[in-house]
C-alpha positions in Angstrom: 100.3 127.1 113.9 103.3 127.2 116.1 103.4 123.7 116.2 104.6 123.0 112.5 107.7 125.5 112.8 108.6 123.8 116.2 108.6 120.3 114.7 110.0 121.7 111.5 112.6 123.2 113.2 113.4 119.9 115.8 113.5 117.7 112.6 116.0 120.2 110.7 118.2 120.5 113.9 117.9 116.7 114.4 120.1 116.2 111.5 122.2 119.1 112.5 121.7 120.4 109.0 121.7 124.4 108.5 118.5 126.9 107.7 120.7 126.8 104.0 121.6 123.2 103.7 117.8 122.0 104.1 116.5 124.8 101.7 118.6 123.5 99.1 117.4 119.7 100.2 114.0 120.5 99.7 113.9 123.2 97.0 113.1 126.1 98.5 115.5 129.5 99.9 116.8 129.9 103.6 114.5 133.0 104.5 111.7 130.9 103.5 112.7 128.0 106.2 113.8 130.6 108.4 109.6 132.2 108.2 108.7 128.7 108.5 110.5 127.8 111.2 109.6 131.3 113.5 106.2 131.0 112.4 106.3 134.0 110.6 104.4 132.2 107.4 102.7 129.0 107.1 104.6 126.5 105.0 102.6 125.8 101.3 101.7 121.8 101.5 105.0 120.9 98.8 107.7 122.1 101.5 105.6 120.0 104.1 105.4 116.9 102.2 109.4 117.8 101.4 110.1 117.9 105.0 107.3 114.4 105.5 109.8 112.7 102.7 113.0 113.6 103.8 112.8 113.2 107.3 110.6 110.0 106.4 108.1 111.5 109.2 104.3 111.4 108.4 102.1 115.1 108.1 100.2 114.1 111.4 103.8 114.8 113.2 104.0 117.6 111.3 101.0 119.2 112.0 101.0 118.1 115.8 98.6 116.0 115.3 100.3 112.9 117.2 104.1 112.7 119.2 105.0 109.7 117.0 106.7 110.2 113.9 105.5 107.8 111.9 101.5 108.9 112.5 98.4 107.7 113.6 98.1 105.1 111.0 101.3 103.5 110.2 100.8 100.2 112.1 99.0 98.9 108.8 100.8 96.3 107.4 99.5 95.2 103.6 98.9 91.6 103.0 101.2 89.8 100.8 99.1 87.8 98.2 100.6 83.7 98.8 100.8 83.6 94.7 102.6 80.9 92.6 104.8 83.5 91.8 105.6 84.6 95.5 106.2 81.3 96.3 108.9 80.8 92.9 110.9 83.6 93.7 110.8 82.2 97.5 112.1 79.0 95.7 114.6 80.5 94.2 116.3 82.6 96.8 117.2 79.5 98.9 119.8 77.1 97.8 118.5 73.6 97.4 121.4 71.6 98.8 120.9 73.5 102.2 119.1 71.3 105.1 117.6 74.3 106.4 116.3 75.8 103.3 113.0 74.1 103.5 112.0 75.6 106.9 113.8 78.6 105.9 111.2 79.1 102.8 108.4 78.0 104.9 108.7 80.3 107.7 109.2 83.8 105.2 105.9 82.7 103.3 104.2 82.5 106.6 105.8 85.7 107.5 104.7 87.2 103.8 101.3 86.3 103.6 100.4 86.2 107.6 100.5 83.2 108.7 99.2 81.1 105.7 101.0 78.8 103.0 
């Protein structure tokens, strides 16, 4: 697909990184990005999850799949369980002698567990 050595070529170029610097990133020779890059062979799945990794892009991009970067399903955001231990480490982050550090710790476990206390 001509695709994947287009955006594997635009993400290598956007760091301004040579055909040789990259191959040595990601463990693999220059005429092998260069194939990949012309489309003159198809990347095997370890140099695209190298390029996913180190250009912290996801395989959708790669694969043109979706324009953004980070993919179609990066806007999940995992809940933070509001544990006793959350809330100690919370605790002790903030210094106690502070008059904001009560609303200080309040508003990051809101933030951290979505809202709740």
């Amino acid at each position: 697909m001509k695709i994947i050595g287009d955006r594997m070529k635009a993400l290598r170029k956007s760091v301004k990184h040579t055909q040789g610097e990259l191959a040595k990133i990601i463990g693999t020779n220059i005429s092998s990005v260069n194939r990949y890059e012309n489309n003159q062979a198809e990347a095997p799945y370890k140099i695209l999850l190298a390029y996913a990794d180190y250009f912290d892009v996801s395989l959708d991009y790669i694969y043109g799949r979706t324009d953004k970067p980070q993919g179609r399903v990066y806007d999940f955001v995992p809940k933070v369980e509001n544990s006793k231990e959350m809330k100690a480490f919370i605790d002790m982050c903030f210094d106690p002698e502070s008059p904001m550090s009560d609303k200080l710790k309040d508003t990051l476990l809101k933030m951290m567990t979505g809202g709740e206390k």
